[in-house]
C-alpha positions as CSV (number, residue, x, y, z in Angstrom):
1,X,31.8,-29.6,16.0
2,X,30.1,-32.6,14.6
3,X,31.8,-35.5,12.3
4,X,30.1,-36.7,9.2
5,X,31.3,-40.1,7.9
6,X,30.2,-41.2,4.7
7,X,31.2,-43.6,1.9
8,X,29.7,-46.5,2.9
9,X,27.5,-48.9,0.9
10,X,27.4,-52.6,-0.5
11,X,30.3,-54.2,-2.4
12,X,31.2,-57.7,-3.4
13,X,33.7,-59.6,-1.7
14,X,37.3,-59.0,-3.2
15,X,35.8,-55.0,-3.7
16,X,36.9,-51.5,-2.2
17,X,35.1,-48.6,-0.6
18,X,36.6,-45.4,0.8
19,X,35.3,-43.7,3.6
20,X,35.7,-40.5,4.4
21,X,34.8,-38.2,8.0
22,X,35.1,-34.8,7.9
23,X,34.7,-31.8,11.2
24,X,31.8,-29.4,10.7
25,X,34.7,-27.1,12.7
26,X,38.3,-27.0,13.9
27,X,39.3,-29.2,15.7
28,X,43.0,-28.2,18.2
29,X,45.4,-30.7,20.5
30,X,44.2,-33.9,18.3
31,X,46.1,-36.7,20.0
32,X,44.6,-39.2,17.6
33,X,42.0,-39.7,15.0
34,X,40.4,-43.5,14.1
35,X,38.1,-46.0,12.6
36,X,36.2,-48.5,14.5
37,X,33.1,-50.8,13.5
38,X,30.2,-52.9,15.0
39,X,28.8,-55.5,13.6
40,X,25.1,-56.8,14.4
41,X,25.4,-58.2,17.8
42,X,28.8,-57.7,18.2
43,X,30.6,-54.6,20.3
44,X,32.4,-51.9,18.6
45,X,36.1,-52.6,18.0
46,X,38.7,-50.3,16.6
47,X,39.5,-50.3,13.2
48,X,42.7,-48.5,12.4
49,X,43.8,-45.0,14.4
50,X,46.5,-42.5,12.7
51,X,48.7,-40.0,14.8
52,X,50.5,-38.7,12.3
53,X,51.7,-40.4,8.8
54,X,54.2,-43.1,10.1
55,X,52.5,-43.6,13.8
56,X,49.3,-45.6,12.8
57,X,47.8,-48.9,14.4
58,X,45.6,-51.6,12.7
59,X,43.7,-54.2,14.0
60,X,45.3,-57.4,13.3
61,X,42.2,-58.6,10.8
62,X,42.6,-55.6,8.4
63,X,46.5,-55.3,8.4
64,X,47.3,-55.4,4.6
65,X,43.8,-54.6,3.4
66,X,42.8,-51.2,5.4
67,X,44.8,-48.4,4.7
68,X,44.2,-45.1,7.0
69,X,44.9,-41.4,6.3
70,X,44.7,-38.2,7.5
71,X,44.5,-34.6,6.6
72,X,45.6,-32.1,9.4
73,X,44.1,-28.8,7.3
74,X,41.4,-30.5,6.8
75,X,40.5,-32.1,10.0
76,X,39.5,-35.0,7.5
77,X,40.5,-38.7,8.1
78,X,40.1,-41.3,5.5
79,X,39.8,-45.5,5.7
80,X,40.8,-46.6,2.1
81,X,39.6,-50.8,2.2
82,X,40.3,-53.5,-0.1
83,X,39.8,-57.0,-0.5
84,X,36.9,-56.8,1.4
85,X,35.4,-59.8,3.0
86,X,31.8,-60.4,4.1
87,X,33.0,-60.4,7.9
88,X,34.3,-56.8,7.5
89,X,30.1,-56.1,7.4
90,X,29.6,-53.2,10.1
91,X,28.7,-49.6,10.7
92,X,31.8,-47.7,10.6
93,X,32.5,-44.8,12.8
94,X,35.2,-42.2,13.0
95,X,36.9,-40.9,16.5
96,X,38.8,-37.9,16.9
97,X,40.2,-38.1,20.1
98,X,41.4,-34.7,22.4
99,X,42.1,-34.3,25.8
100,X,39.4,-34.7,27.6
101,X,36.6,-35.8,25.2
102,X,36.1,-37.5,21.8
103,X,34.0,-36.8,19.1
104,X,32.5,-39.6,17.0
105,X,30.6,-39.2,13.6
106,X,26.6,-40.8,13.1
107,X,28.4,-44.5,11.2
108,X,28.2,-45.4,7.8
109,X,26.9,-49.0,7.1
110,X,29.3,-50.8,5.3
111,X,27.9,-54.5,3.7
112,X,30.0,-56.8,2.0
113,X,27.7,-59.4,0.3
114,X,27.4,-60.9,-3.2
């Protein structure tokens, strides 16, 4: 099973983007699925992660902004961002976490730049 993240791109400060990651395959026992980013020089830090609908966490610098989703049928997982600001510049990657292991998807290269 492979993820595939896509959606990013370049957007002006105060935009929004949606990325999306979706399973090549089922996935079973997901105890958590998630977004984290890196940007240049800097090490990869979590983004948001989703249990289920009203168990999520957020990292304190996109609370209010970031909005993360999840579709169980779908083994799809979604990162809805707005008011984007040039330090949210990073590639993007999605986790889905099992016991035992954790697949992450390729990244999608999200710039924020006028």
């Amino acid at each position: 099973v492979q993820l595939q993240a896509s959606g990013g791109g370049l957007v002006q400060p105060g935009g929004s983007l949606r990325l999306s990651c979706a399973a090549s395959g089922s996935i079973f026992s997901i105890k958590f699925m998630g977004w984290y980013r890196q940007a240049p020089g800097k090490q990869r830090e979590l983004v948001a992660l989703i249990r289920s609908a009203d168990n999520t966490n957020y990292a304190d610098s996109v609370k209010g902004r970031f909005t993360i989703s999840r579709d169980n049928a779908k083994n799809t997982v979604d990162l809805q961002m707005k008011s984007l600001k040039p330090e949210d510049t990073a590639v993007y990657y999605c986790r889905v976490a099992v016991p035992g292991y954790d697949y992450w998807g390729q990244g999608t290269l999200v710039t924020v730049s006028s």
